[in-house]
Residue frames relative to the residue before (quaternion, step in Angstrom):
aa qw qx qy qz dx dy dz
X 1.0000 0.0000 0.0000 0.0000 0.00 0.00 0.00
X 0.2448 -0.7409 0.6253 0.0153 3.53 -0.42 1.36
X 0.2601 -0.7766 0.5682 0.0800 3.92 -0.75 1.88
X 0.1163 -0.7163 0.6702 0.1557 3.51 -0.86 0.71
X 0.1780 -0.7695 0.6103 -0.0606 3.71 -0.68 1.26
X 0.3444 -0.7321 0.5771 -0.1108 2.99 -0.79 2.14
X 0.0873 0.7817 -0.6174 -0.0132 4.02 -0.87 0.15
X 0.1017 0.7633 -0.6230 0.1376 3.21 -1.02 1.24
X 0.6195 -0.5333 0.3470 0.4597 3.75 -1.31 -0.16
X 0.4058 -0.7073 0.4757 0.3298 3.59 -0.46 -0.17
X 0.2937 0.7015 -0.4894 0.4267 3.19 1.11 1.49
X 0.7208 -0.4005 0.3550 0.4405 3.90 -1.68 0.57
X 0.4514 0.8194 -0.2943 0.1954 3.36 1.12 -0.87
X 0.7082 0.4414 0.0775 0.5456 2.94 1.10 -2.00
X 0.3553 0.6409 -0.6096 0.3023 3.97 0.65 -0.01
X 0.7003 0.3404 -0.4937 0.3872 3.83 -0.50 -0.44
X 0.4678 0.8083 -0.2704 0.2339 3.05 0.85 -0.57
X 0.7806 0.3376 0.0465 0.5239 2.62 0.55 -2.25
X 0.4395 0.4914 -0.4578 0.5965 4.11 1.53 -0.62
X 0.7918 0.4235 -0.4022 0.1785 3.45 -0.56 -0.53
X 0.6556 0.5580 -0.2441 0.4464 2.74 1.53 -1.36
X 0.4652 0.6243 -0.2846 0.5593 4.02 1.73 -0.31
X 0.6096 0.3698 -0.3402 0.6130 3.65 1.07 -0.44
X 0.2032 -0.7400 0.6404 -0.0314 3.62 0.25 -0.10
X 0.3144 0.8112 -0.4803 0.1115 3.71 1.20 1.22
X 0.5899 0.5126 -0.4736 0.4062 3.74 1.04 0.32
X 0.1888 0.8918 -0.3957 0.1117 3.66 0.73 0.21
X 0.7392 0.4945 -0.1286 0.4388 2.89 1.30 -1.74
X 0.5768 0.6062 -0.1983 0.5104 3.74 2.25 -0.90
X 0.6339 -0.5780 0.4015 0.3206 3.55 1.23 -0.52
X 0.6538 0.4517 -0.2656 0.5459 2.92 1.55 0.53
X 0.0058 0.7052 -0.7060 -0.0648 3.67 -1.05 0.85
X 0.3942 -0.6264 0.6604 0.1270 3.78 -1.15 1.53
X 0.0330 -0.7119 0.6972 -0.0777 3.56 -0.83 0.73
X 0.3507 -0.7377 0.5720 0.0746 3.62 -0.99 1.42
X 0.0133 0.7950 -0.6053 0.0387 3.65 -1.08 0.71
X 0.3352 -0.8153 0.4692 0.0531 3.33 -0.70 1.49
X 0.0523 -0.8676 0.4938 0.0283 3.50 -0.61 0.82
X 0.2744 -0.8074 0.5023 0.1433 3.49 0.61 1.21
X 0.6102 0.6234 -0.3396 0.3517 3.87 0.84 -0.80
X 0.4760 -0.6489 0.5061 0.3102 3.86 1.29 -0.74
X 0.8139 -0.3712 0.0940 0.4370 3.38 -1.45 0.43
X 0.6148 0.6068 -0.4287 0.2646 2.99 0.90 -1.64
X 0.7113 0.4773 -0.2937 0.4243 3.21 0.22 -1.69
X 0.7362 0.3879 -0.3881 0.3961 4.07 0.30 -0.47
X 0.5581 0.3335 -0.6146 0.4468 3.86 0.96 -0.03
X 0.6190 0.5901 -0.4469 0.2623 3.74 0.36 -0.59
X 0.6240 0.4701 -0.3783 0.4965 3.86 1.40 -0.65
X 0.4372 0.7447 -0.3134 0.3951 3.57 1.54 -0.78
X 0.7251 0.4305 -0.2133 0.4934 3.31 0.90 -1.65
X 0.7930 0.2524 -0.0833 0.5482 3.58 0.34 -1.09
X 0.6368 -0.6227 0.4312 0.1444 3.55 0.25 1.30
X 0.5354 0.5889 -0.5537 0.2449 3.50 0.41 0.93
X 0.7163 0.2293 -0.2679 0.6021 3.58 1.97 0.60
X 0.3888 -0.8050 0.4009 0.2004 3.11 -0.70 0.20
X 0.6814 0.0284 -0.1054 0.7237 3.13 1.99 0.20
X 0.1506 0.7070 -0.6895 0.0463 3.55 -0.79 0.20
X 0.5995 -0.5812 0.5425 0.0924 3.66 -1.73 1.34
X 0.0826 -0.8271 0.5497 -0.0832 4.01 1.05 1.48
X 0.5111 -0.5236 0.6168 0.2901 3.63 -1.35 0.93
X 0.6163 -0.5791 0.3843 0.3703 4.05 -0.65 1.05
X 0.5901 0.7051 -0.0682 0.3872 3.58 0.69 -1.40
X 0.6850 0.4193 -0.0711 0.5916 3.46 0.78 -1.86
X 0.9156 0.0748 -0.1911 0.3457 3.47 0.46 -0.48
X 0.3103 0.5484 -0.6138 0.4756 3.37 1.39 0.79
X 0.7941 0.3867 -0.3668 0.2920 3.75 0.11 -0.75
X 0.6272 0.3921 -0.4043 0.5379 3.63 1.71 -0.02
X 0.5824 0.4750 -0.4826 0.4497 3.59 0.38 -0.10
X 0.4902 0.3627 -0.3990 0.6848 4.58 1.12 -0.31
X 0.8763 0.1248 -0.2907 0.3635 3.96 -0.14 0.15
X 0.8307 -0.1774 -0.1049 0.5172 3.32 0.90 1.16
X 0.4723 0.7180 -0.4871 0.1551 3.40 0.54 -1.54
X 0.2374 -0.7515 0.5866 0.1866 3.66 -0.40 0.39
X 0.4917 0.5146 -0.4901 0.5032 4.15 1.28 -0.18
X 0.2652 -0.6807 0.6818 0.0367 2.78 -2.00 0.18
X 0.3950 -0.6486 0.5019 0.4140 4.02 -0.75 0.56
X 0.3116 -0.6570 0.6864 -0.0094 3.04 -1.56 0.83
X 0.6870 -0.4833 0.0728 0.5377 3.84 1.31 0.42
X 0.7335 -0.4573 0.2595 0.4307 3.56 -1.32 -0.19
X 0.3203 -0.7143 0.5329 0.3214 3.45 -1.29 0.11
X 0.6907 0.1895 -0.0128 0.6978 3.35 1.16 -1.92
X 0.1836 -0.7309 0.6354 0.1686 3.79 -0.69 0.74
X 0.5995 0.4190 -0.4577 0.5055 3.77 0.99 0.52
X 0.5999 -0.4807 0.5218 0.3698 2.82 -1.87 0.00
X 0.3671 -0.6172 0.6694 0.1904 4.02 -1.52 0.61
X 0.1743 -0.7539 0.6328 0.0288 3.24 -1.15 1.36
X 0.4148 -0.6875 0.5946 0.0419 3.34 -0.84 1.99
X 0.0842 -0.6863 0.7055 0.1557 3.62 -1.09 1.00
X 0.5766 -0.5414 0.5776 0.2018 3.38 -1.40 0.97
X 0.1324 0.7450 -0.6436 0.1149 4.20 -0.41 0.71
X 0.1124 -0.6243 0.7703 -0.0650 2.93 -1.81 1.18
X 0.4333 -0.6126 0.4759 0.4587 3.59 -0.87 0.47
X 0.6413 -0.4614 0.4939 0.3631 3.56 -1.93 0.87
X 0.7126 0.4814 -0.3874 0.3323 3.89 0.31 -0.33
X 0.7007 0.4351 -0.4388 0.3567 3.50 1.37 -0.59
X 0.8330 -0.4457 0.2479 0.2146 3.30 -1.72 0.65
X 0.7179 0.5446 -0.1239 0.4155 3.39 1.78 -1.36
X 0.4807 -0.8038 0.3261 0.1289 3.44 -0.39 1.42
X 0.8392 0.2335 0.0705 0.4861 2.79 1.55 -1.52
X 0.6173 -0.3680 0.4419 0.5369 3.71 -0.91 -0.53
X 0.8372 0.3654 -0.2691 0.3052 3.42 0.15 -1.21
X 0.5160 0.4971 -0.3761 0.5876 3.41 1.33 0.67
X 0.7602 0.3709 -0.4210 0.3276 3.60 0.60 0.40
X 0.2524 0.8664 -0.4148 0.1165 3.52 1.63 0.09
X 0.7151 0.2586 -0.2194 0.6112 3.59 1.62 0.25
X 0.2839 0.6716 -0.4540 0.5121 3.32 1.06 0.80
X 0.6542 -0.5751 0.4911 0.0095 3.41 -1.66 1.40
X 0.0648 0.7275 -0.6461 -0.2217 3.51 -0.52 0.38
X 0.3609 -0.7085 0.5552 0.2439 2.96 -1.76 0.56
X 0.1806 0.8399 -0.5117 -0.0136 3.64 0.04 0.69
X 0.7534 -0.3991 0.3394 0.3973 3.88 -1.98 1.02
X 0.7606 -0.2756 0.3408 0.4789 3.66 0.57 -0.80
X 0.7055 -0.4913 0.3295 0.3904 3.55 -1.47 1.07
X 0.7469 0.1380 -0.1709 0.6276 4.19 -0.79 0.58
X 0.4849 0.4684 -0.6660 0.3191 3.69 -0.08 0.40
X 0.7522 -0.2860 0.3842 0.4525 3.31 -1.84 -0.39
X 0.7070 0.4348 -0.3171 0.4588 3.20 0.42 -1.70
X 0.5730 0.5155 -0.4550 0.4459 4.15 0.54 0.05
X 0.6740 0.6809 -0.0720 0.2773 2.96 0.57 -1.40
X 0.6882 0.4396 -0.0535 0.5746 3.25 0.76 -1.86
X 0.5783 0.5977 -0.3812 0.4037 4.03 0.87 -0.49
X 0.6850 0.4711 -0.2785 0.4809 3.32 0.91 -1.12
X 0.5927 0.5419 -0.2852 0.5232 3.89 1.21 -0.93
X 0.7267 0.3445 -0.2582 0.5353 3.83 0.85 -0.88
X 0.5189 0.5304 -0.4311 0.5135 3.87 1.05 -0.19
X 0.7439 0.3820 -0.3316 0.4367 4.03 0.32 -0.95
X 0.5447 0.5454 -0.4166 0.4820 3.80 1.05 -0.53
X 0.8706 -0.0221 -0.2432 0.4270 3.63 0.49 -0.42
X 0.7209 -0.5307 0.2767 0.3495 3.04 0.58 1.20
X 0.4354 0.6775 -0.5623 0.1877 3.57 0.05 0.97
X 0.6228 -0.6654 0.2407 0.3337 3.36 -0.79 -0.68
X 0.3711 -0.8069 0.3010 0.3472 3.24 0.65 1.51
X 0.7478 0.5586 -0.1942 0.3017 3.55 1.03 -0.85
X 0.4427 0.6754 -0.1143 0.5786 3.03 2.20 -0.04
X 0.5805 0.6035 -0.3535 0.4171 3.34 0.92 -1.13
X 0.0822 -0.7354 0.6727 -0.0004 3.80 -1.52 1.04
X 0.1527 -0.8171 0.5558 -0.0084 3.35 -0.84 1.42
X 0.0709 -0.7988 0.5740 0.1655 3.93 -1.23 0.72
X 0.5410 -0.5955 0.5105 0.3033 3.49 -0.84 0.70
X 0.2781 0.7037 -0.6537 -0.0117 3.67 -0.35 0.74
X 0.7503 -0.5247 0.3132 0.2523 4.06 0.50 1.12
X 0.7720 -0.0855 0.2668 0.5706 3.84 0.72 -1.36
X 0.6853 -0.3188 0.5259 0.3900 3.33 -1.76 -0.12
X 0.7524 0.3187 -0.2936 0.4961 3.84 0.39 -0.73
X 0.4371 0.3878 -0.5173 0.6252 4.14 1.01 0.32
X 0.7776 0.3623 -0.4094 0.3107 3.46 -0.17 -0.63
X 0.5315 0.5612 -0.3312 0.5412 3.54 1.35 -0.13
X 0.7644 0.2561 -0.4480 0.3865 3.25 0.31 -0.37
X 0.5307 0.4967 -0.4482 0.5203 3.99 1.33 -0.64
X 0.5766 0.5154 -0.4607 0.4355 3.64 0.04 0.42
X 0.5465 0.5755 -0.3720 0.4814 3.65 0.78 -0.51
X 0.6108 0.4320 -0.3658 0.5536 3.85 0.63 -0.34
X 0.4868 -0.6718 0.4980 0.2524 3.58 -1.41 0.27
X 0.2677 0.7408 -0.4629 0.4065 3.76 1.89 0.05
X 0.4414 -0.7066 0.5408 0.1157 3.37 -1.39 0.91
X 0.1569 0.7782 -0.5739 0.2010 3.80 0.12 1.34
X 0.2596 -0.7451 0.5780 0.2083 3.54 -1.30 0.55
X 0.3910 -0.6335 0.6662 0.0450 3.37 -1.34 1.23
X 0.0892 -0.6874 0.7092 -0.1290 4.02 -0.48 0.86
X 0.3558 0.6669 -0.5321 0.3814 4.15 0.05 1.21
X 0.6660 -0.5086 0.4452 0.3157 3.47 -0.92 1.01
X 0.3740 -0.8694 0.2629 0.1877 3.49 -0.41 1.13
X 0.5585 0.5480 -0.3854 0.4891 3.25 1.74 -0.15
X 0.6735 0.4725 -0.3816 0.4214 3.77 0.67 -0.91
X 0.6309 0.4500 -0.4203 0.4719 3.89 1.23 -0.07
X 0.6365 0.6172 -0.4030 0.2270 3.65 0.87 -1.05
X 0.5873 0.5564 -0.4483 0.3803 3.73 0.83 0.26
X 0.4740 0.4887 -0.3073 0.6649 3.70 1.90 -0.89
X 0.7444 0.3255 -0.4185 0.4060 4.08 0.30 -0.16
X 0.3359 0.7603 -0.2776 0.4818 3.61 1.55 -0.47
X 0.7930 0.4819 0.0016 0.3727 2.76 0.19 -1.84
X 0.4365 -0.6072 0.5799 0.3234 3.91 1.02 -0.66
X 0.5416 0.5159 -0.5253 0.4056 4.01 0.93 -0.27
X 0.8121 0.2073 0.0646 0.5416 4.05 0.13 -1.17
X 0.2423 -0.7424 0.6204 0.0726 3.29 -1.19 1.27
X 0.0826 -0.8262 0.5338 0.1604 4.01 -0.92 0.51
X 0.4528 -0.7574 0.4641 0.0772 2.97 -0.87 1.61
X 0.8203 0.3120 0.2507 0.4086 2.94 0.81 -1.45
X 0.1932 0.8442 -0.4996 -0.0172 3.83 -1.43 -0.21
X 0.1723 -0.8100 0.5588 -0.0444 3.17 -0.25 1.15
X 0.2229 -0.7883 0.5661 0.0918 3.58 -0.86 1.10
X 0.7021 -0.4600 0.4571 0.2941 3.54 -0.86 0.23
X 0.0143 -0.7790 0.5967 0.1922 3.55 -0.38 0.10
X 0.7551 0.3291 -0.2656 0.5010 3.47 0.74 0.16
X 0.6933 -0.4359 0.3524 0.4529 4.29 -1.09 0.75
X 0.1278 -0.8436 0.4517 0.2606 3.47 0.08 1.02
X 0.9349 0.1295 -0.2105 0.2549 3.97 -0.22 -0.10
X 0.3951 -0.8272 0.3853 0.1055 3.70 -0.60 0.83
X 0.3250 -0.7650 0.5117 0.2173 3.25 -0.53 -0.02
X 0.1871 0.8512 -0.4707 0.1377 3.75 -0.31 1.43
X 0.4710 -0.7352 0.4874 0.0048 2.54 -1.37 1.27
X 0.3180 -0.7067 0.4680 0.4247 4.12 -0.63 0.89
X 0.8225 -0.2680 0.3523 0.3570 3.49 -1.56 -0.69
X 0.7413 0.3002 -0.1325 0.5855 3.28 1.22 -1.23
X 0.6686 0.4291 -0.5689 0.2127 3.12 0.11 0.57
X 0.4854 0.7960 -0.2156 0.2904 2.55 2.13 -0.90
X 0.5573 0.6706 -0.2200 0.4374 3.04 1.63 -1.57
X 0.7667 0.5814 -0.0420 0.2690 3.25 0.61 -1.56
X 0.6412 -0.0023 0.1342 0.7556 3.89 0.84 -2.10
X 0.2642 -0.6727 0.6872 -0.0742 3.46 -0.56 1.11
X 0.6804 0.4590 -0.1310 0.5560 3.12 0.33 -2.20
X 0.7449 0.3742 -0.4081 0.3724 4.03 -0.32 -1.10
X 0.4393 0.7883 -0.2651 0.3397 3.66 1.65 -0.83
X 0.8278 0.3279 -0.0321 0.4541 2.99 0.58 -1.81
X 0.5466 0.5019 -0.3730 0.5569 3.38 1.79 -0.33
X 0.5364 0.5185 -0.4787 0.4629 3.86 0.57 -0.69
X 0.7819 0.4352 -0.3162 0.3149 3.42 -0.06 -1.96
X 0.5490 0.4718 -0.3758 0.5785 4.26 0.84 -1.04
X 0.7994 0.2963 -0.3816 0.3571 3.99 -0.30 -0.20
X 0.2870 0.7177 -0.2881 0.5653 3.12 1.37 0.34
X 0.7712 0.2244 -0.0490 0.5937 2.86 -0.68 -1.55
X 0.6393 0.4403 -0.4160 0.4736 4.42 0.21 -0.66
X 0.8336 0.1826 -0.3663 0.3708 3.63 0.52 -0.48
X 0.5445 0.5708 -0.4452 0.4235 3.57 1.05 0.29
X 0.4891 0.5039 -0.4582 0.5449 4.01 1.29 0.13
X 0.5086 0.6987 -0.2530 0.4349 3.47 0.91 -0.62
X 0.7791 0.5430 -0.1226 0.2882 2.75 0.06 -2.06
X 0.7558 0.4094 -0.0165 0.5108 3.25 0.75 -1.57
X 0.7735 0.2697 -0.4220 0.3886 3.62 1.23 0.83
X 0.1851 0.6905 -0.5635 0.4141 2.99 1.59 1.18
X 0.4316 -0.6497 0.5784 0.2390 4.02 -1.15 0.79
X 0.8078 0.4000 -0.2261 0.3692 3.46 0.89 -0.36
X 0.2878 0.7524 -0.5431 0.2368 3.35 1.98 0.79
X 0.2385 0.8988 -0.2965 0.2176 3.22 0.27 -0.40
X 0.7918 0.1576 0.1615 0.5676 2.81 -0.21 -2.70
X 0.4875 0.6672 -0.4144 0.3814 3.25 1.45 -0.51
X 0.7571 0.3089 -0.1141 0.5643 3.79 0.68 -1.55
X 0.5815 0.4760 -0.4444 0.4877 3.84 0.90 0.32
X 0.4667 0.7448 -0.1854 0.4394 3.41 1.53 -0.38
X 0.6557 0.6342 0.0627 0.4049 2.91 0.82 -2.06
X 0.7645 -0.0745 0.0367 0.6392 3.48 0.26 -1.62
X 0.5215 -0.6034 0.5383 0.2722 3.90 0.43 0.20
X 0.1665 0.6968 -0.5442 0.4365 2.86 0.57 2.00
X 0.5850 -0.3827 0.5854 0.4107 3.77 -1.55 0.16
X 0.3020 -0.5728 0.6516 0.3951 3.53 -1.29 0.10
X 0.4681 0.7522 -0.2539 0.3881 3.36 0.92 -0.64
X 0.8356 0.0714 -0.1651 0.5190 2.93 0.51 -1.04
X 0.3541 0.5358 -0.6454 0.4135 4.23 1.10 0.62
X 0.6494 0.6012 -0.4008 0.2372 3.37 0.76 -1.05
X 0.8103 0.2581 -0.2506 0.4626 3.43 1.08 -0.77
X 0.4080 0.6636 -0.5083 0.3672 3.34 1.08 0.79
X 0.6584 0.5163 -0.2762 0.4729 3.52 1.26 -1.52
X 0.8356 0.3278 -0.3107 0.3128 3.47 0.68 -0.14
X 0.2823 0.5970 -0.3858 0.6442 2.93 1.99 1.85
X 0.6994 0.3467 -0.2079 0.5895 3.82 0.73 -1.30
X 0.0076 -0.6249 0.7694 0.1320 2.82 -1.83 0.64
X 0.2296 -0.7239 0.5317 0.3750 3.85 -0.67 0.49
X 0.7015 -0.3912 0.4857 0.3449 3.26 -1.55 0.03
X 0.3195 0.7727 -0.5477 -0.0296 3.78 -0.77 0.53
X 0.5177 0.1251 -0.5418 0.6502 3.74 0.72 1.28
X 0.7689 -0.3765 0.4546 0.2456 2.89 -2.65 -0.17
X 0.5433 0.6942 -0.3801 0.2800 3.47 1.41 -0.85
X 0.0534 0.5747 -0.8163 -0.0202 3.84 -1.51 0.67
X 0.4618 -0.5550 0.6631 0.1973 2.53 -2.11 0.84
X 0.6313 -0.5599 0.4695 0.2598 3.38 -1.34 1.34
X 0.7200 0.5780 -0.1587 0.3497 2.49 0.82 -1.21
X 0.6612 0.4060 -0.3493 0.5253 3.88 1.07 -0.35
X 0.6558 0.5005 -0.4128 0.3859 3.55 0.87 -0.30
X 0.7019 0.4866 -0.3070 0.4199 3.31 1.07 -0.55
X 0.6228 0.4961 -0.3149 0.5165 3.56 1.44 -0.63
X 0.6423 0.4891 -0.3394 0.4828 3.51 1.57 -0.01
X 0.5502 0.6302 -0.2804 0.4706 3.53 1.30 -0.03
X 0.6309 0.5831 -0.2257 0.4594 2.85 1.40 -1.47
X 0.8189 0.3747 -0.1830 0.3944 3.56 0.80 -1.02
X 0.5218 0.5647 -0.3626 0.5266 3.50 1.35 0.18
X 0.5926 0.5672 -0.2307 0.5232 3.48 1.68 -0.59
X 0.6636 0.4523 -0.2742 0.5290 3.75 1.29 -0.70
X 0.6041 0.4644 -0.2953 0.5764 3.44 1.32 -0.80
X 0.2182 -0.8336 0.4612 0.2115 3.95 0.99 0.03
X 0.0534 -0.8188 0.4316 -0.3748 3.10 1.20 2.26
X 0.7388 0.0406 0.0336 0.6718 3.50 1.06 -1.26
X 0.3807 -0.6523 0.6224 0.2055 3.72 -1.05 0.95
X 0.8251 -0.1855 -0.2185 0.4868 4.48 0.40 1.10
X 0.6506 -0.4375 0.5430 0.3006 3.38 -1.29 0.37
X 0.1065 -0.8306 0.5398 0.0858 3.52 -1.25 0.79
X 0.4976 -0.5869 0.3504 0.5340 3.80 -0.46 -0.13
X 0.7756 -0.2692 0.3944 0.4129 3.36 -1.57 0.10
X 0.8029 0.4639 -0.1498 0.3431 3.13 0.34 -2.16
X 0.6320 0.5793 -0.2049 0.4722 3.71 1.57 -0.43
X 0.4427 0.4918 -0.3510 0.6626 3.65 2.13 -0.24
X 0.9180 0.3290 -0.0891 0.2025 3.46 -0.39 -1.59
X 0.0931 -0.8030 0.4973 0.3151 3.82 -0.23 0.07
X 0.5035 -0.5930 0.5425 0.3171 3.95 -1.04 0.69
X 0.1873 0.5428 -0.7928 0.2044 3.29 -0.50 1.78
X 0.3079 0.6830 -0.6624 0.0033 4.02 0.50 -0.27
């Protein structure tokens, strides 16, 4: 039995995912799909990407256009989220500052170097005019580093998807200042070199049942309570998340968004040249 080994965040994000991978439907072909959480964010999955401890993993768009222009040898294999991901701005409930414009000298705290939370700072630093060149960043690993650097009354930003925080803001743990949406489909679906090389075909069957059981998925009346269930969310608030997300359900991207996503990581002087389409995407259409 040959294991195909998936990596993703352990966010609402990633349900089809994780249902499918519970159906275990390549079994009978010689394959068992095994799921692997990576609390750490993108960064840490282009890095498992590079060195073959997955064989796919579900990369914030962003995070891995700029590692695939500095080496990544994977390649996308279609969308995951065909929307944009809205980033809530967090400071811990204890510091003093109310607002954005009181943190223009304020730390970010971000999962790791090329993640989102890295990333998105420089994108939320030109919107209000700071200095991109100025900006200081601490490695605090996850959502649960960023919990514990929050316990002090120091002013640090937190950049994390705004529903998986809104129970820690709920809660009196994390205050949100702020929010910064994506401007570009925010997660993909990628694939390393070797597998590519290898199950193409099991690829293109994995990625279409997917995308078939997430069209599905999302006219059931009781998604919802189902994914409020799940990660211990409001229903309330999945309710006004789903009508933000759209999942991916064909292979198609617009050329166009990868390149207008290049383009802006290039103005934010994120990536040092622009690549082609054909260098992002592999031909599994």
């Amino acid at each position: 039995m040959q294991k195909i080994k998936i990596t993703g965040v352990p966010e609402h994000f990633n349900y089809p995912w994780i249902k499918v991978i519970e159906e275990q439907p390549f079994l009978d072909e010689g394959f068992e799909l095994e799921w692997i959480e990576e609390s750490r964010g993108s960064g840490a999955m282009n890095k498992a990407l590079r060195d073959g401890s997955t064989d796919l993993a579900l990369v914030l768009t962003e995070s891995f256009i700029k590692d695939r222009i500095e080496g990544n040898p994977s390649k996308i294999i279609g969308l995951h989220i065909a929307s944009p991901l809205t980033w809530g701005v967090h400071i811990s409930a204890k510091s003093q500052e109310e607002s954005l414009e009181e943190l223009s000298q304020a730390p970010f705290l971000i999962s790791r170097y090329g993640s989102g939370s890295h990333l998105m700072a420089f994108l939320l630093a030109k919107q209000q005019g700071w200095d991109q060149s100025k900006l200081n960043f601490e490695v605090i690993d996850n959502l649960g580093g960023a919990k514990k650097a929050f316990e002090k009354e120091e002013a640090k930003m937190f950049l994390w998807e705004k529903y998986t925080t809104k129970p820690l803001v709920d809660a009196g743990l994390f205050k949100r200042v702020g929010e910064i949406p994506t401007p570009w489909p925010c997660f993909v679906i990628v694939a390393t070199e070797q597998i590519l090389e290898k199950q193409q075909h099991l690829l293109i069957k994995l990625r279409n049942h997917v995308y078939a059981y997430a069209d599905e998925m999302v006219k059931n009346p009781n998604f919802a309570s189902l994914i409020a269930q799940n990660y211990g969310l409001q229903e309330a608030d999945v309710v006004a998340w789903l009508s933000q997300t759209k999942w991916a359900t064909s292979p198609s991207i617009e050329k166009s968004e990868l390149i207008q996503t290049m383009k802006i990581l290039s103005d934010l002087n994120l990536i040092s040249e622009q690549t082609s389409y054909e260098h992002l995407e592999a031909d599994l259409l």
